[in-house]
Structure formats: structure tokens, C-alpha cells
C-alpha positions as CSV (number, residue, x, y, z in Angstrom):
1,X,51.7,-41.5,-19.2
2,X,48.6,-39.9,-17.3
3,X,47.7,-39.8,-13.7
4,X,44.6,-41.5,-14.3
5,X,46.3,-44.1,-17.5
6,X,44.8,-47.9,-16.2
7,X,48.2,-49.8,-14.7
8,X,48.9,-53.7,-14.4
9,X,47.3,-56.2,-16.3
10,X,44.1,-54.5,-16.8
11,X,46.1,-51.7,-19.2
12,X,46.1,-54.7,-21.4
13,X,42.1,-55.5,-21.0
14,X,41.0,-53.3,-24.0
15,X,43.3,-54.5,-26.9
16,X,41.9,-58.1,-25.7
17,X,38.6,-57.2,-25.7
18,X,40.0,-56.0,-29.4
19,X,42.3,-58.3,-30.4
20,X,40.2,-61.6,-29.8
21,X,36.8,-60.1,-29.8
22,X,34.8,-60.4,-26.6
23,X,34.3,-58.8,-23.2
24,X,36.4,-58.9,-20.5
25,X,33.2,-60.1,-18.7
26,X,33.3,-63.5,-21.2
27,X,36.8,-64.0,-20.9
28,X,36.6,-63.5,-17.2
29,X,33.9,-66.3,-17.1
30,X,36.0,-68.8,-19.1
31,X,38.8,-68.5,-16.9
32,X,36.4,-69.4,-13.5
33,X,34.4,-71.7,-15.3
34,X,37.8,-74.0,-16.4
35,X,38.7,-77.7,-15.2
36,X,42.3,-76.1,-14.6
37,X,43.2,-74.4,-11.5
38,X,47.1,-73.2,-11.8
39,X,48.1,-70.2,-13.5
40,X,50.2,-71.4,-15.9
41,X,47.3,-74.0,-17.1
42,X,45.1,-71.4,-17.3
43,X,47.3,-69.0,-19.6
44,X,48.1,-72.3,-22.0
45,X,44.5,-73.3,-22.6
46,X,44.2,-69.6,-23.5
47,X,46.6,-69.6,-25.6
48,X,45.7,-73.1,-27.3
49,X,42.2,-72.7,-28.1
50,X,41.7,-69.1,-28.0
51,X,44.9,-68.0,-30.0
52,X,45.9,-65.4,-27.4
53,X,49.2,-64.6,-26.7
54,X,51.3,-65.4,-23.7
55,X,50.9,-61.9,-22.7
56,X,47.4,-61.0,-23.1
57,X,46.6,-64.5,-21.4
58,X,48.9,-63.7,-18.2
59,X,47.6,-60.2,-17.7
60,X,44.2,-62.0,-18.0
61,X,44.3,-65.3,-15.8
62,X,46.7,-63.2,-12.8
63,X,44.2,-60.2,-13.1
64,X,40.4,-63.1,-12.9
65,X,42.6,-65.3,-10.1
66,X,43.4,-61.7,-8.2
67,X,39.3,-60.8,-8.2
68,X,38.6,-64.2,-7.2
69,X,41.3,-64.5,-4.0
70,X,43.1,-67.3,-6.0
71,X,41.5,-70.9,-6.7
């Protein structure tokens, strides 16, 4: 690994953007914008309507919650 190699859950933010096909700016959005406010709910909504795996969606929700100082 590089000095400079991206660490944590944002190392996982470009096969997202890959793997299900839109920004991190859009996923980042759907997380603030849900009804849900725990972790966990957030990752299985991910998972259930978006197809994402456990994974992607916890690098995801811990990485949008972290930005945001928690909910």
C-alpha cells in the first residue's frame, strides 16, 4: 500500500460509485435525507432497496453519519 492509498471506509467509496452506479454525493444525500436515524437501519435500507452489500453500505452510512456529527 501507498503513503497517499485513501484508508477507512472512504477506500471503499469508488467501487460504490462502480458497483451500484452513482456518486458518492447521491448516496451521501439518500442516507441524510432517510426517515431512519440508527446505523444499522440505515445500512439495511441500503441493502434492501439499493442491493448494496453489508459492506459497501457500512463504510457508507459510518463514513455520511461521521461528516454529519451523528443524527
Amino acid at each position: 500500500m501507498t503513503d497517499n492509498a485513501v484508508q477507512g471506509p472512504a477506500g471503499c467509496f469508488p467501487s460504490i460509485e462502480k458497483k451500484y452506479g452513482r456518486p458518492m454525493a447521491e448516496w451521501r444525500v439518500l442516507v441524510r435525507a432517510a426517515p431512519l436515524s440508527r446505523h444499522l437501519e440505515l445500512v439495511g435500507r441500503l441493502k434492501a432497496e439499493h442491493g448494496m452489500r453489508h459492506g459497501h453500505a457500512n463504510a457508507l452510512v459510518a463514513q455520511t453519519l461521521a461528516e454529519a456529527g451523528g443524527r
